[in-house]
C-alpha positions in Angstrom: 29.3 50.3 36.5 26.3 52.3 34.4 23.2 52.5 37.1 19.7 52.7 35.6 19.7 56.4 37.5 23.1 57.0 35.7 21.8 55.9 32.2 18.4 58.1 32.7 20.0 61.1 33.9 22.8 61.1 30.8 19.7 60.4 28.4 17.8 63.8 29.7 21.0 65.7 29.6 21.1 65.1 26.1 17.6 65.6 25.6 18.2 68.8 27.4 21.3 70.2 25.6 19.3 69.1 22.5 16.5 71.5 23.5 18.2 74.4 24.2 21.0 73.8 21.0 16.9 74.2 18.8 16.6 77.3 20.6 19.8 78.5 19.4 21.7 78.4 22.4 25.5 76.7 22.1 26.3 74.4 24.6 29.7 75.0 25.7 30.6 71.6 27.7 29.2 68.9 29.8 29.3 67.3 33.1 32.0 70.0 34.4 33.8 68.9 37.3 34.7 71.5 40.1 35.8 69.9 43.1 32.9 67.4 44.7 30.6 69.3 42.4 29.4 69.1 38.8 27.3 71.4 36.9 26.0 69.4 33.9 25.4 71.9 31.0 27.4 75.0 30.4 25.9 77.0 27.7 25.9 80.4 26.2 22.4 81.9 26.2 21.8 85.5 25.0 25.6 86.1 25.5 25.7 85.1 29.4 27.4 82.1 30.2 25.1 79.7 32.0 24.9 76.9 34.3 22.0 74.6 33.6 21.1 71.8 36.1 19.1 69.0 34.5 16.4 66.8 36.3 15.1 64.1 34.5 11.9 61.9 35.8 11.2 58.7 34.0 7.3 58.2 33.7 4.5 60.5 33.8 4.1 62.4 36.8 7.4 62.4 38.3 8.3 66.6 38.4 11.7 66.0 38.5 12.3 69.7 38.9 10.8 68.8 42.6 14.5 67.3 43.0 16.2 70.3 42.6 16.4 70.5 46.4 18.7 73.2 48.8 21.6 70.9 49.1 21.5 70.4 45.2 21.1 74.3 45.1 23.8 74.8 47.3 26.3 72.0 45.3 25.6 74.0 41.6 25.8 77.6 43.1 29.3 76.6 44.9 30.3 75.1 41.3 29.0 78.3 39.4 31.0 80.3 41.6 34.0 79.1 41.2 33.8 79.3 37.7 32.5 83.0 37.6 28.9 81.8 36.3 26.2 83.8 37.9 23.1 82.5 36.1 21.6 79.3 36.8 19.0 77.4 34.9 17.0 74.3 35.6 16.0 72.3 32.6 13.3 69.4 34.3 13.2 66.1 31.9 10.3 63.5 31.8 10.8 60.5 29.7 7.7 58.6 29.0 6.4 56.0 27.1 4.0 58.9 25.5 7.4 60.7 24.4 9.1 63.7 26.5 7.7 66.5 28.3 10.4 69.5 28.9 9.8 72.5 31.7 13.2 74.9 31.3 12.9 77.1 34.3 15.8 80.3 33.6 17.5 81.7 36.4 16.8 80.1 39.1 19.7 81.6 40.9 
């Protein structure tokens, strides 16, 4: 069963991978499983393979980057690891009726 939270979050990881495919960067693979974890963009970015976490608010005002909290952290690092990914990138989504408002924060961890 597709939850509203389910449904928003899949629309601002393609709003995300959108984004960053304008800037030229490939997007390598989606919602990657690694254990418990998932990291939900892998892309290529300036030749460094890259974990990108997206948070997406719907409404104005809803800084979803605020939700990137330490267990989160702790989940995409663990998943990154495994995988040999060292960067991580946080890519904050809010959908609004006024259109979409994107903060991409690089290298987070």
């Amino acid at each position: 069963m597709t939850t509203r939270r389910t449904t928003v979050g899949f629309a601002g990881e393609a709003v995300a991978a959108r984004f960053l495919e304008q800037r030229g960067v490939v997007v390598i693979d989606r919602n990657v499983r690694v254990g418990r974890d998932e990291i939900d963009l892998v892309a290529l970015i300036d030749g460094h393979t890259v974990a990108v976490e997206v948070k997406t608010g719907l409404g104005p005002g809803t800084r979803p980057w605020e939700n990137f909290d330490d267990d989160k952290n702790a989940r995409i690092r663990r998943a990154a690891r495994a995988l040999s990914i060292r960067r991580i990138d946080l890519i904050a989504v809010e959908l609004t009726n006024d259109g979409v408002t994107i903060r991409w924060l690089p290298a987070i961890g």
